[in-house]
C-alpha positions, 0 to 999 in steps of 0.5 A: 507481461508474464504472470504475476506471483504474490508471496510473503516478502523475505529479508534479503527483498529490502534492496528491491523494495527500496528501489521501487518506493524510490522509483515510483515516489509521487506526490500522487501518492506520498505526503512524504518529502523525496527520498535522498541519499543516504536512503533509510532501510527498507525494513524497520523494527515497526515494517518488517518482511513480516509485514509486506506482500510482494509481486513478482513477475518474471522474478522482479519484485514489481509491487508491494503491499504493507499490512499493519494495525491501525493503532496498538490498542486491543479494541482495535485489533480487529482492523487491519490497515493497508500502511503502504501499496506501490506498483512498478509504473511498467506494471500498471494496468496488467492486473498487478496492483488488484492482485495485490490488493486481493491478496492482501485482503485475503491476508487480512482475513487469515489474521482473524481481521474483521475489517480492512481500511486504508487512507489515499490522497483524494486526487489519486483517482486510479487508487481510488478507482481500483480500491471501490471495484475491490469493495471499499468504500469512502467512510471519511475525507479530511478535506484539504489535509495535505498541501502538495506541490502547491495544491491543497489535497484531501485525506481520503479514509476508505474501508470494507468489512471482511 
């Protein structure tokens, strides 16, 4: 694998994106149903190019990272939250996702962000895994949350200081 390239997603990367959340969609990770066609569009008034980090290797797109508000109120503006993270299943393991991550959070601190929090499914162990090596913390579990494929999985809200 070729070195991976963090940028500010563009417009014309929706296709791409698309592809990817419906390729790599897992109930690892999505509490969401399967995409079928038609599939909705990547971007949205909410989720814009704006709003996304993308990796790139070798020009794919192979990972994203969605950066939002937690809530529209102005006492919580100072709380980014990481709203969306997929990496391409042959991408995995080479660094794409901590790269990422990393990037994110540096994006985080340039929007003036004095927090960075995310929630994952609590039987996502690599997650979770890669996100305490980059410093977060578990600050809450919603126990049984979510039933998947037949299983009851916790809501996991984990969260560092920037």
């Amino acid at each position: 694998m070729q070195q991976t390239y963090i940028r500010p997603s563009r417009a014309e990367d929706a296709d791409a994106l698309a592809r990817l959340d419906r390729e790599t969609w897992s109930t690892l990770h999505s509490v969401q149903p399967r995409p079928q066609p038609p599939y909705e569009p990547f971007f949205s008034e909410r989720f814009g190019p704006r709003d996304h980090l993308v990796a790139e290797v070798d020009g794919r797109v192979v990972g994203y990272v969605r950066l939002g508000l937690p809530t529209p109120l102005a006492v919580n503006a100072h709380v980014r939250q990481i709203l969306g993270f997929v990496v391409a299943e042959e991408a995995r393991g080479r660094g794409v996702g901590r790269e990422l991550l990393r990037a994110v959070t540096e994006e985080a601190r340039r929007q003036g962000a004095r927090r960075l929090t995310l929630r994952v499914l609590g039987h996502n162990a690599p997650a979770r895994a890669l996100y305490e090596s980059e410093g977060f913390a578990v600050e809450g579990v919603l126990p049984g949350e979510f039933l998947l494929d037949g299983q009851y999985v916790d809501d996991v809200f984990m969260g560092r200081a920037l």
